[in-house]
Structure formats: C-alpha cells, structure tokens
C-alpha positions as YAML, in Angstrom:
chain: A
units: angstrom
residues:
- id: 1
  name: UNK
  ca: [77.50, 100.17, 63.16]
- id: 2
  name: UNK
  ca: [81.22, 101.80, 63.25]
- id: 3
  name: UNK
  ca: [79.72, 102.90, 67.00]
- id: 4
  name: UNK
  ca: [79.28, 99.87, 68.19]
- id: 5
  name: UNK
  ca: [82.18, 98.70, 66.57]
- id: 6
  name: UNK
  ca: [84.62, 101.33, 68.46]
- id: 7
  name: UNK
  ca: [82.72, 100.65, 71.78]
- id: 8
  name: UNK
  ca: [82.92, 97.45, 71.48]
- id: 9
  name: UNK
  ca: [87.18, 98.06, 70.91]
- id: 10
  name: UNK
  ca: [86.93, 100.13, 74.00]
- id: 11
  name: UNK
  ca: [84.97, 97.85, 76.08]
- id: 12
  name: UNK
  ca: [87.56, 94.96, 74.99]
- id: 13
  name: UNK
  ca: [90.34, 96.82, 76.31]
- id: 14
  name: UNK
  ca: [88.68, 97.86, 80.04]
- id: 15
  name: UNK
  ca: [88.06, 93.54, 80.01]
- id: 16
  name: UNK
  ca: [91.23, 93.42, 79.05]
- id: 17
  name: UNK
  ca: [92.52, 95.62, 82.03]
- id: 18
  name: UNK
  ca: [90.64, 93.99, 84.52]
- id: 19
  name: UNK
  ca: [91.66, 90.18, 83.14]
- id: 20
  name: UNK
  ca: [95.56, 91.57, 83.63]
- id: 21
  name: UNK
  ca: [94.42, 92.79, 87.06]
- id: 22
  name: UNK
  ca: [92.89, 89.83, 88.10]
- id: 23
  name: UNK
  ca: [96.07, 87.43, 87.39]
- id: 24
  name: UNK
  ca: [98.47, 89.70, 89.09]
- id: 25
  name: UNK
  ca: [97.04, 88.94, 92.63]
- id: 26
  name: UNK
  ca: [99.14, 86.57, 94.79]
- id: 27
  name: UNK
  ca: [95.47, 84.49, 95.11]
- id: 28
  name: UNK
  ca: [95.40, 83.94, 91.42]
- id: 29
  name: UNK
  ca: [99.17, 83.16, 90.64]
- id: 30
  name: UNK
  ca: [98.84, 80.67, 93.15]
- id: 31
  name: UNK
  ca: [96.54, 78.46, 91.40]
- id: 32
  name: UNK
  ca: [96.95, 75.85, 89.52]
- id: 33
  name: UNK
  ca: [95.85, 75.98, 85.73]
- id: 34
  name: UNK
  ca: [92.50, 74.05, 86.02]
- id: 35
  name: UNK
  ca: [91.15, 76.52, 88.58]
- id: 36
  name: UNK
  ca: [92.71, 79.80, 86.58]
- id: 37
  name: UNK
  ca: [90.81, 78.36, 83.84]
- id: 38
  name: UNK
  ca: [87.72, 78.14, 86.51]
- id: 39
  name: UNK
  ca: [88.27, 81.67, 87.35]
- id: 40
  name: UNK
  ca: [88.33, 83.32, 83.67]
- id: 41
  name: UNK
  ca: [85.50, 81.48, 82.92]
- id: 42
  name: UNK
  ca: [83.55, 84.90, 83.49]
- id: 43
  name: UNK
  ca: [85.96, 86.53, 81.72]
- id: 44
  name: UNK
  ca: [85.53, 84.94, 78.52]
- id: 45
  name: UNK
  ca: [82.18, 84.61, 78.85]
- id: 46
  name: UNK
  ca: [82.09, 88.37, 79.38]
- id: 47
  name: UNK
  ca: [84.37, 88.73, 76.29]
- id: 48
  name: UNK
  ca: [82.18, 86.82, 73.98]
- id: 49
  name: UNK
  ca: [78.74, 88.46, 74.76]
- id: 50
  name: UNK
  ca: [80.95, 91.60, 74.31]
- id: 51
  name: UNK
  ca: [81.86, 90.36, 70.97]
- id: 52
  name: UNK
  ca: [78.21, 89.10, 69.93]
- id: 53
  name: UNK
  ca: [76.25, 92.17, 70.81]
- id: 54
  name: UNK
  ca: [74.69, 94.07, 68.39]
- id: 55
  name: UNK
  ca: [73.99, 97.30, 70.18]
- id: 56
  name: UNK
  ca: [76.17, 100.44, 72.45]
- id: 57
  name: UNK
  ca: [73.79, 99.73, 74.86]
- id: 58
  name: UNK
  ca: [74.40, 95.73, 75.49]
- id: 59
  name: UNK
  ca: [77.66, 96.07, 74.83]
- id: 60
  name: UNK
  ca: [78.28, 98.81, 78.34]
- id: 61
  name: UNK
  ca: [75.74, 96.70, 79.96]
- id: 62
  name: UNK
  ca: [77.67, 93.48, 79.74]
- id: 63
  name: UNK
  ca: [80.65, 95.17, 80.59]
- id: 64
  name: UNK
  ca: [79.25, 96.82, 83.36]
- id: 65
  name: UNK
  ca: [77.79, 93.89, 84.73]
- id: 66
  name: UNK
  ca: [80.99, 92.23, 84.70]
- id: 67
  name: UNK
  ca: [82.98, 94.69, 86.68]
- id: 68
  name: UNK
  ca: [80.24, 95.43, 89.49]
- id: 69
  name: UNK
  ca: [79.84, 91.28, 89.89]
- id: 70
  name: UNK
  ca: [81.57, 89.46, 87.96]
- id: 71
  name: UNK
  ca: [84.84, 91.06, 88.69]
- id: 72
  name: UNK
  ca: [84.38, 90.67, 92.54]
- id: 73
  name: UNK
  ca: [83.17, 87.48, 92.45]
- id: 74
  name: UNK
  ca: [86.02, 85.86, 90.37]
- id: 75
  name: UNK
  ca: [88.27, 87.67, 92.86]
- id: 76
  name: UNK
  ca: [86.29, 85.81, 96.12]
- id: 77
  name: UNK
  ca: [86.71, 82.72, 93.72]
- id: 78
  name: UNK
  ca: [90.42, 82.72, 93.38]
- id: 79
  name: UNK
  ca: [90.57, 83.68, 96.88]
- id: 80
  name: UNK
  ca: [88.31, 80.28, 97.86]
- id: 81
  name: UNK
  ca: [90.77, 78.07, 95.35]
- id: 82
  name: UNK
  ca: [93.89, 79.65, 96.94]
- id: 83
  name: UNK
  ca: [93.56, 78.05, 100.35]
- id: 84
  name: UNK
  ca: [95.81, 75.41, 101.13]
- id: 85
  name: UNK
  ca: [94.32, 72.30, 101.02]
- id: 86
  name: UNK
  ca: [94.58, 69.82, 104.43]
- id: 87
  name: UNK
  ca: [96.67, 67.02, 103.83]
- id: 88
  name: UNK
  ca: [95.55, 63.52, 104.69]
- id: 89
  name: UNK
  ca: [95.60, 62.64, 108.42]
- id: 90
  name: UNK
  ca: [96.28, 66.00, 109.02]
- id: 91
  name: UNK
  ca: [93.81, 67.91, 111.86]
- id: 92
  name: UNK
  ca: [91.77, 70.40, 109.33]
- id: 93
  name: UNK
  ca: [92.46, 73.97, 110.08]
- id: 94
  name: UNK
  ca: [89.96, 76.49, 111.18]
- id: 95
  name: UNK
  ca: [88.79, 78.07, 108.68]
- id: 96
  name: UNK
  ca: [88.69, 81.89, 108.35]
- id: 97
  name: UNK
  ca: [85.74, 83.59, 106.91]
- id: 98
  name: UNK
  ca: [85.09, 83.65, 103.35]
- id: 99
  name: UNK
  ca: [86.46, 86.93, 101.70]
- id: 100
  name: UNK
  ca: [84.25, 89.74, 100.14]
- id: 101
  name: UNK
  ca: [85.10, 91.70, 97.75]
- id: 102
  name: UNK
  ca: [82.59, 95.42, 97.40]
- id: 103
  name: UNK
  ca: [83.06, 96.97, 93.81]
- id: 104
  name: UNK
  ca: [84.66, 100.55, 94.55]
- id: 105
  name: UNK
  ca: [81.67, 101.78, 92.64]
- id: 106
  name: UNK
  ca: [79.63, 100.82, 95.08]
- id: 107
  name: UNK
  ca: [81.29, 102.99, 98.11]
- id: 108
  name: UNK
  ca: [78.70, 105.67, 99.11]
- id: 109
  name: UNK
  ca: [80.63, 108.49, 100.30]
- id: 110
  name: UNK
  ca: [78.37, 110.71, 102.79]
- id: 111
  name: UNK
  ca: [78.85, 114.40, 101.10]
- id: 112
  name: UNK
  ca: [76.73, 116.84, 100.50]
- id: 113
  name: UNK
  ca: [77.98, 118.49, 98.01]
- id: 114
  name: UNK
  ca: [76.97, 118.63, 94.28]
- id: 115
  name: UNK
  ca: [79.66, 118.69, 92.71]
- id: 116
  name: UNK
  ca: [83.50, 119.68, 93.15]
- id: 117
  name: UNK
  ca: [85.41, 122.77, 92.65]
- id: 118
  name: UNK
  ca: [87.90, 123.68, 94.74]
- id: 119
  name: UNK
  ca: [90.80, 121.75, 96.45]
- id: 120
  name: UNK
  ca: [89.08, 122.15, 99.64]
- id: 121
  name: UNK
  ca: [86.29, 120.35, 98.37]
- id: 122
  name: UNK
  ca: [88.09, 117.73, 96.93]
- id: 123
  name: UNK
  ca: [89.40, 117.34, 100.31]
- id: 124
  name: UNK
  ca: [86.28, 117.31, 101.60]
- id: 125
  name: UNK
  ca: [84.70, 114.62, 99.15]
- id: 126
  name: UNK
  ca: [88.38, 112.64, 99.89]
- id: 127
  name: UNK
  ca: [87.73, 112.03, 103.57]
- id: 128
  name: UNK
  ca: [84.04, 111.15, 102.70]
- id: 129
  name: UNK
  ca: [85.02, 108.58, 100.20]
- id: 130
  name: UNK
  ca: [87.92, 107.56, 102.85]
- id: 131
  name: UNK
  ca: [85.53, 106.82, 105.40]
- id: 132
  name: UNK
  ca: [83.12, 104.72, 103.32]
- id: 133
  name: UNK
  ca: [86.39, 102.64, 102.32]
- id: 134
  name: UNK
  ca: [87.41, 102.19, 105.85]
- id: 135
  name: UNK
  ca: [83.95, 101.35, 107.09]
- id: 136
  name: UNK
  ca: [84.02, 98.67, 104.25]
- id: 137
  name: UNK
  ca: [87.47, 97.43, 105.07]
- id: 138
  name: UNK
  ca: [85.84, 97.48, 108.91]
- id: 139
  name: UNK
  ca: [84.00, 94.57, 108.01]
- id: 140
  name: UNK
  ca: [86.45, 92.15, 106.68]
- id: 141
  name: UNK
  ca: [85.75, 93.11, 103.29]
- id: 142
  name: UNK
  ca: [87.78, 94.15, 100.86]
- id: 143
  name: UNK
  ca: [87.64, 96.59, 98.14]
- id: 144
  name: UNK
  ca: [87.42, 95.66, 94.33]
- id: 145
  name: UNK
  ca: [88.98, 98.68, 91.95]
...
C-alpha cells in the first residue's frame, strides 16, 4: 500500500505540472471561466481516478493516458474555445484549420542506434529527433511536451 501511496504523490504532482502548463498558454488565459472549467474537465477527471485507484499499475496508466491524449486534446480544446467569436451582422471569417497537437512522446526519431554514449551520438540522435519535430511542425501540427 505505502507504494501506491507514494506513486500516487508522484503521479499527482506530474498532473499537477501539466494542469500549470496548460493555463499558462495565451489560448487558455483567454477564456472565459465556463470554458476553463470545460477544459480541466479532463484534468480532474484524471485527478480523481488517480486518487481512486487501488494499484501502481492503474495509477501510471491513468496518468499516462492523460498526457499522450488527454493532454493534447484539452490543448486543441482551448485552442477551438479561443477563437474569436463573429459578431452579429458581421461577414463570418474564414476559418483556419483546426489545430493538432502530437504528444512529444510520440515523435519517432529515425536512428539507428541503440543507445547513446558519446556527444557525437547525442548529436546524432539530436538531429534525428529534430527532424521528426520539424516534419511534425511541417504539417500544421504542433507539438505537445
């Protein structure tokens, strides 16, 4: 029990990272509290199963369900909420696509090598990891950390 107990203090404080991350982007402190409320909604969702689990295992699941989807998603969310609404009898704007957000986790460097051990090699690994940002960021997309 004391296991779960500290992960469950650890996993509490990466949420709470990722909550203080999520309200410092321009998107979020734009909104209005009704739709910051709409946007945490995962958040304390996340924060309760956290809280409610009985095992290590559940506990890093639900956490790392939240920050390879949740987390991006709430950050498309506040994104969506942030536009400007058209004003009546005004000509609606076009609107741009919808923003994507790709969990750094999810950025598949193409390297070969099996691990790293030199600075060379973290060079090399670098560049790799640079290019599968870029490609990403190539797209319209942008990167969740």
């Amino acid at each position: 029990m004391r296991g779960e107990y500290f992960y469950s203090l650890q996993a509490m404080a990466a949420l709470a990272a990722q909550q203080a991350r999520l309200q410092a982007i321009e998107d979020f402190v734009s909104l209005d509290e009704p739709a910051r409320q709409q946007v945490l909604a995962v958040t304390v969702a996340t924060r309760s199963a956290i809280q409610s689990a009985r095992f290590v295992t559940g506990i890093r699941d639900r956490l790392q369900r939240y920050i390879t989807q949740d987390y991006p998603t709430q950050l498309t969310l506040a994104a969506h909420l942030a536009k400007p609404k058209p004003k009546p009898g005004e000509a609606p704007k076009p609107t741009p696509p919808p923003v994507h957000y790709t969990p750094a986790t999810r950025l598949r460097p193409q390297c070969n090598l099996p691990y790293i051990a030199t600075p060379a090699e973290l060079d090399q690994w670098l560049g790799a990891l640079r290019t599968a940002a870029q490609a990403e960021l190539d797209k319209g997309n942008r990167i969740s950390l």
